[in-house]
DRENKETOR-97172 format. One line per 4 residues: number of its first residue (from 1); their letters; for each residue x, y, z of C-alpha. Coordinates in steps of 0.2 Angstrom, whole numbers. Layout:
NUM = a = X,Y,Z ~ ...;
***
This chain:
1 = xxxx = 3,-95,22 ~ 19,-83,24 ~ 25,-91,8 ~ 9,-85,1;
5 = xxxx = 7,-68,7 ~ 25,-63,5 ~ 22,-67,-15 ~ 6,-60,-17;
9 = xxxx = 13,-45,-9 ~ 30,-46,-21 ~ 18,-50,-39 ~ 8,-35,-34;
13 = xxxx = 23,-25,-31 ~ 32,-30,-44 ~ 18,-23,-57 ~ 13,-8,-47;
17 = xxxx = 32,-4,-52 ~ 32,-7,-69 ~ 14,4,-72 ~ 24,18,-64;
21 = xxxx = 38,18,-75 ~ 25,16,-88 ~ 17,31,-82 ~ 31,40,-82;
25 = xxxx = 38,38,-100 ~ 21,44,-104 ~ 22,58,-97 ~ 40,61,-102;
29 = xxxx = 34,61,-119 ~ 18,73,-118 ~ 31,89,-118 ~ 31,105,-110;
33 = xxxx = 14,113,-110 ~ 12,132,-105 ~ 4,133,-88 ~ -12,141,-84;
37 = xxxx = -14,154,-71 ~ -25,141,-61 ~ -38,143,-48 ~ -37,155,-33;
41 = xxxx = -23,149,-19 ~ -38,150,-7 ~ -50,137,-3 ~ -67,143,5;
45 = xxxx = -79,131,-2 ~ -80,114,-12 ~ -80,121,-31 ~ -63,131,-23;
49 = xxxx = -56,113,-18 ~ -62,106,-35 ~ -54,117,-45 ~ -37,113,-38;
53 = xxxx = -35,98,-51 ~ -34,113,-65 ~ -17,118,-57 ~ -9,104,-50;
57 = xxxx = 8,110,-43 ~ 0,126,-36 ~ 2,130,-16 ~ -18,131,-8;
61 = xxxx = -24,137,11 ~ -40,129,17 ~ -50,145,24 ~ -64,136,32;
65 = xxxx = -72,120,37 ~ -82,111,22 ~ -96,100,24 ~ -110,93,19;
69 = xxxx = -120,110,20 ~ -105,122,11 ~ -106,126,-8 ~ -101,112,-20;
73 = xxxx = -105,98,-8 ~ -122,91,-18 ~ -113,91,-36 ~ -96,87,-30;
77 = xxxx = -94,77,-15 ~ -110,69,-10 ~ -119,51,-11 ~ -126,58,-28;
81 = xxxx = -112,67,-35 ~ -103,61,-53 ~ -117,46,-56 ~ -117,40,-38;
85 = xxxx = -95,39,-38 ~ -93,56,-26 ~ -77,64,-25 ~ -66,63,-40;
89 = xxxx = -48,61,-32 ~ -35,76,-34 ~ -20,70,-45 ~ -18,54,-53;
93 = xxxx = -11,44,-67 ~ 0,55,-76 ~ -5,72,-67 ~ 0,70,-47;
97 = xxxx = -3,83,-35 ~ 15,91,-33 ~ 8,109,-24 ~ 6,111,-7;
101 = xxxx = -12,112,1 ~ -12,120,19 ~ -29,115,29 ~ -25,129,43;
105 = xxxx = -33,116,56 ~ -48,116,47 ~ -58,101,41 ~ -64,94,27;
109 = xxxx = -81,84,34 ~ -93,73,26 ~ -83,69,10 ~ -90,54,0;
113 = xxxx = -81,43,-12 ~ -88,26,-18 ~ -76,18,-32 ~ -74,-1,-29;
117 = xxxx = -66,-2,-46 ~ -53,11,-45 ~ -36,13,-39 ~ -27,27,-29;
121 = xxxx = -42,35,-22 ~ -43,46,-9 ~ -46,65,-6 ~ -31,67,-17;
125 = xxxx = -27,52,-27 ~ -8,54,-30 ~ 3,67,-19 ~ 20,67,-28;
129 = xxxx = 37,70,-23 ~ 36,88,-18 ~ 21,89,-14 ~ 15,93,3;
133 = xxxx = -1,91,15 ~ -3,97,30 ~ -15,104,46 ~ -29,96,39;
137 = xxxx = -44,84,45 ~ -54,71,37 ~ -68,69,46 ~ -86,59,43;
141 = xxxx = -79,52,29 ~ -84,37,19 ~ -71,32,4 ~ -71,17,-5;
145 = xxxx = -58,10,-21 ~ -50,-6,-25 ~ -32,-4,-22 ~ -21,11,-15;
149 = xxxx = -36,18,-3 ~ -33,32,9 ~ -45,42,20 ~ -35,58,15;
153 = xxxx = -23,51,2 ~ -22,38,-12 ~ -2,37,-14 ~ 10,47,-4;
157 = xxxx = 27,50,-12 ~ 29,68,-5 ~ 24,72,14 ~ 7,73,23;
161 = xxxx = 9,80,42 ~ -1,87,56 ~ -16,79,47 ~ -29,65,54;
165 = xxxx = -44,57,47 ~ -60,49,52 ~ -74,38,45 ~ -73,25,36;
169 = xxxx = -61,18,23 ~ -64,1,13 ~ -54,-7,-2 ~ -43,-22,-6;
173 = xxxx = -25,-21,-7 ~ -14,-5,3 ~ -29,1,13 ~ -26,12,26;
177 = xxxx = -36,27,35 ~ -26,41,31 ~ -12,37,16 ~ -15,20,6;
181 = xxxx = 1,19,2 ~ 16,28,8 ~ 34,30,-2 ~ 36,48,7;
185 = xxxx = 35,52,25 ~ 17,54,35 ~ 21,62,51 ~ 12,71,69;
189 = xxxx = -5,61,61 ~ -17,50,67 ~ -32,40,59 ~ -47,36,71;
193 = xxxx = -56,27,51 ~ -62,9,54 ~ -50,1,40 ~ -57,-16,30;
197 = xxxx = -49,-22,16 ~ -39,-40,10 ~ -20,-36,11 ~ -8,-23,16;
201 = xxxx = -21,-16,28 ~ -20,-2,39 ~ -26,7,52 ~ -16,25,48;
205 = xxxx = -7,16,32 ~ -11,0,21 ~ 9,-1,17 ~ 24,6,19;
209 = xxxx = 38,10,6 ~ 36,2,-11 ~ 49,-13,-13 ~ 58,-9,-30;
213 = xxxx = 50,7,-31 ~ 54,26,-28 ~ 58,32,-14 ~ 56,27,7;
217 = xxxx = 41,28,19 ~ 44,36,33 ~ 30,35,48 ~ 32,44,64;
221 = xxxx = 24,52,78 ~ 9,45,72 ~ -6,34,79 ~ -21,26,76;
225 = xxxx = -37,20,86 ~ -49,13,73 ~ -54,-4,71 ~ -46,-14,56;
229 = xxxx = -51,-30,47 ~ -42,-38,33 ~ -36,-57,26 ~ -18,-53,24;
233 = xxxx = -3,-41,32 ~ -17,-32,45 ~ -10,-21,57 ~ -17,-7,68;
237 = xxxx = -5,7,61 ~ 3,-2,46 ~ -4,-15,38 ~ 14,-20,31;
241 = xxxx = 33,-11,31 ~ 45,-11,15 ~ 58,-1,14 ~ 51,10,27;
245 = xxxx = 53,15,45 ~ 42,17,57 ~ 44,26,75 ~ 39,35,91;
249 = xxxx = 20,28,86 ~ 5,19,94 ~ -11,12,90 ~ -24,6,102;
253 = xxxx = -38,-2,88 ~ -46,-19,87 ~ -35,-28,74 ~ -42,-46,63;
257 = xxxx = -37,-55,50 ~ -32,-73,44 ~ -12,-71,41 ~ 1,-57,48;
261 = xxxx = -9,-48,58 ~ 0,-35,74 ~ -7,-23,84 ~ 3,-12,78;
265 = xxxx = 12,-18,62 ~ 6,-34,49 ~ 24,-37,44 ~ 40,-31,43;
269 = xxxx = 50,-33,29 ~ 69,-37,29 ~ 80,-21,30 ~ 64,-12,37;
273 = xxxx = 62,-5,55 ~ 51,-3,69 ~ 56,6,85 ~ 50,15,101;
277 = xxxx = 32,12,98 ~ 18,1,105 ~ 0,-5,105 ~ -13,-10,114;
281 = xxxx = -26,-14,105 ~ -35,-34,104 ~ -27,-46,89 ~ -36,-61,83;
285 = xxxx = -30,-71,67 ~ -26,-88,60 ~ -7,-87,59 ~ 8,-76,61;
289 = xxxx = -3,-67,74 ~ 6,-55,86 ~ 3,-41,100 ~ 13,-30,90;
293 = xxxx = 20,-37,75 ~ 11,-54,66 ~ 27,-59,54 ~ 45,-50,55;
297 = xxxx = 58,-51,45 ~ 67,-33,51 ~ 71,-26,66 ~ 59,-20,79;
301 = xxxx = 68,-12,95 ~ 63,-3,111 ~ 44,-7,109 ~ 32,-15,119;
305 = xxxx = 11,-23,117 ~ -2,-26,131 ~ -16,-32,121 ~ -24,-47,120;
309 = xxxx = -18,-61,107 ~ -27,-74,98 ~ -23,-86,83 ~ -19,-106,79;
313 = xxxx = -3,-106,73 ~ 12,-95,75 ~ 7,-84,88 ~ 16,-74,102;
317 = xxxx = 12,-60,114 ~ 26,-47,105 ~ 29,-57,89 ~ 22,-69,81;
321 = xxxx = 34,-76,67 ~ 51,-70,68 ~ 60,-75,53 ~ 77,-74,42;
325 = xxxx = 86,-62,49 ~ 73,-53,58 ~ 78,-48,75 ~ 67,-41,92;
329 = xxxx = 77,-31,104 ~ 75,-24,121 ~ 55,-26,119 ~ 43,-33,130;
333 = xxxx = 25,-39,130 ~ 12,-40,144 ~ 9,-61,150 ~ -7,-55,160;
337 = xxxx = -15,-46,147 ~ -10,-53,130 ~ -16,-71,138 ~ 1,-75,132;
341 = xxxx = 16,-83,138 ~ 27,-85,122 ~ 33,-75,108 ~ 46,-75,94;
345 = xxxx = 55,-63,100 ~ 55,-50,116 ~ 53,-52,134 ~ 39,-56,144;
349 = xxxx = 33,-46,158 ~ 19,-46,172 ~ 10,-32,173 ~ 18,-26,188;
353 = xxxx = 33,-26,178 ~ 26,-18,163 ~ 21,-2,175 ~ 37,-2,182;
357 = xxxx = 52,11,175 ~ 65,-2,180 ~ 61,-13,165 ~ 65,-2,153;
361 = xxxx = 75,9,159 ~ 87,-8,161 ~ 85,-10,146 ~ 91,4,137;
365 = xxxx = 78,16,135 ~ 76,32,134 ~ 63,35,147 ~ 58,47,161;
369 = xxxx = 47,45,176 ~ 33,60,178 ~ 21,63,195 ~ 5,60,182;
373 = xxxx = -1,58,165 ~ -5,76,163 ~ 14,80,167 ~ 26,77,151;
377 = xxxx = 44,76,150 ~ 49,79,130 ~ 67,80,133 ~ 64,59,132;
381 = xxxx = 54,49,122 ~ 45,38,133 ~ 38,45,149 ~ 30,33,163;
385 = xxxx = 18,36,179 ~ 29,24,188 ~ 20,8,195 ~ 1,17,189;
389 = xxxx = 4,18,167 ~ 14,7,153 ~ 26,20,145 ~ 19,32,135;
393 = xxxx = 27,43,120 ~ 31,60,127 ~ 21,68,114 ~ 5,58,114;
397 = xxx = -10,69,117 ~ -16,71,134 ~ -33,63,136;
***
């Protein structure tokens, strides 16, 4: 099975490539076209957001919350809009999104997309290198493609931060509930989207950095809680990480599927890097199935998983399969509550143990006791009630 999900994942790659440089010679040869003076830089109803795809590269500020009730919604972005597709995705193919749109902390709600046959869909399809998204929410949503699906964006090679997403978000290959694929950097985010899809499945991104590609993911800060479903590469943040690195994250979703499947992370790439994250979510799979990563190939340091892990073969409280030259250091599971007393890779601790600052802070990190969970410390990264919580990232919301 890792054989055969390590080269469906390289074919795909390996075409996905080969269409962008194709793309790109294209474009290089359409020529320098005067630009038009584009739609207004402010966004009060969904014509306003529509008219964004005239002027591309144009900076946009969100001036209040768009629903299902707001201007534009019927035509534009509802069940019957554009012969029962929705949304039409912002930026693809040769004309990428490479302004910045600025939500203000509003929120974009109710947004409709059903295209089971096309690829990079999302609110905005393509966001290109320079191009920026940020304090924005997308919430009630319900977006469905084949292949580079996100909640908010299709295909990031630029930055999306201090944005989250709800709903629902289905496709097949690089799924995720924010960013369906990420070559930039997605930061300060969270998704709460149940994620379904078949490989490279995510539940903030389907996959991280595109092997042979661009650029480099970057994923931090971030965190999801929705409940993800896939065949292949299933994870409750990231479905899979290439060429990417992932840090100071969480998730605490439901995560299923048949082969490398993490509570946090699928699989883990070789050169690629997970640290000073967790999960805590419940795994089930068939093999390379584990707490937080299913199959690694990377490096995962200072991390930890307390949820409860199933599967036949391959199967460990922390790690699954750990592979190559993939090394797991100064991380930790939970026995009690993953039902687990192996992993390939990490230590095993009791709860007691788990709740307890010694643990970690003998190992290395970089982590402060605080009198309650109310009570943060963000001079470190992790902060613990000591002997009542698990660690917790000093800059995780307070519930």
């Amino acid at each position: 099975m890792k054989a055969i999900l390590s080269s469906r994942i390289h074919h795909y790659l390996a075409k996905f490539s080969i269409f962008l440089i194709t793309v790109a010679l294209i474009a290089g040869m359409v020529g320098c076209v005067p630009p038009s003076p584009g739609p207004s830089p402010e966004i009060w109803n969904w014509h306003d957001l529509d008219a964004i795809r005239d002027n591309l590269d144009g900076n946009y500020v969100l001036m209040n919350d768009l629903d299902s009730g707001t201007d534009g919604h019927t035509e534009l972005a509802s069940e019957t809009a554009n012969q029962g597709k929705g949304w039409q995705p912002m930026g693809i193919w040769d004309s990428q999104f490479t302004g910045t749109f600025n939500g203000q902390g509003y929120e974009i709600c109710d947004l409709f997309i059903d295209r089971p046959g096309e690829i990079f869909i999302g609110l905005f399809g393509i966001v290109d290198e320079g191009g920026r998204i940020e304090n924005i929410g997308v919430v009630n949503a319900d977006v469905t493609g084949k292949e580079v699906v996100g909640g908010l964006v299709g295909e990031n090679l630029g930055t999306v931060s201090n944005s989250y997403s709800t709903g629902y978000v289905t496709g097949s290959e690089y799924v995720g509930g924010l960013v369906g694929l990420n070559d930039g950097t997605v930061s300060n985010s969270y998704s709460t989207s149940y994620v379904t899809g078949s490989a490279a499945v995510g539940g903030l991104v389907g996959f991280g950095g595109l092997l042979g590609g661009v650029g480099e993911g970057t994923v931090s800060n971030c965190h999801a809680t929705g409940t993800v479903t896939g065949n292949g590469w299933v994870g409750g943040l990231v479905g899979a990480v290439g060429e990417s690195t992932v840090s100071n994250c969480y998730a605490t979703g439901t995560v299923s599927g048949y082969g490398g499947v993490g509570g946090l992370v699928g699989g883990i790439e070789l050169g690629n890097t997970v640290s000073n994250s967790y999960s805590s979510g419940n795994v089930s799979g068939e093999e390379g199935v584990g707490g937080l990563v299913g199959i690694n190939v990377g490096a995962v340091s200072n991390s930890y998983s307390s949820g409860n892990v199933s599967g036949e073969e391959g199967v460990g409280g922390l790690v699954g399969e750990n592979e190559g030259e993939g090394t797991v250091n100064n991380s930790f599971w939970d026995t009690e509550t993953s039902g687990l007393s192996t992993s390939d890779g990490g230590t095993g601790k009791n709860t007691t143990e788990m709740q307890d600052i010694a643990t970690f802070s003998g190992a290395g990190w970089d982590i402060f006791a605080v009198a309650n969970p109310s009570t943060r410390n963000p001079s470190y990264i992790w902060n613990i009630v000591n002997n009542v919580t698990y660690p917790f990232l000093s800059w995780e919301p307070i519930s």
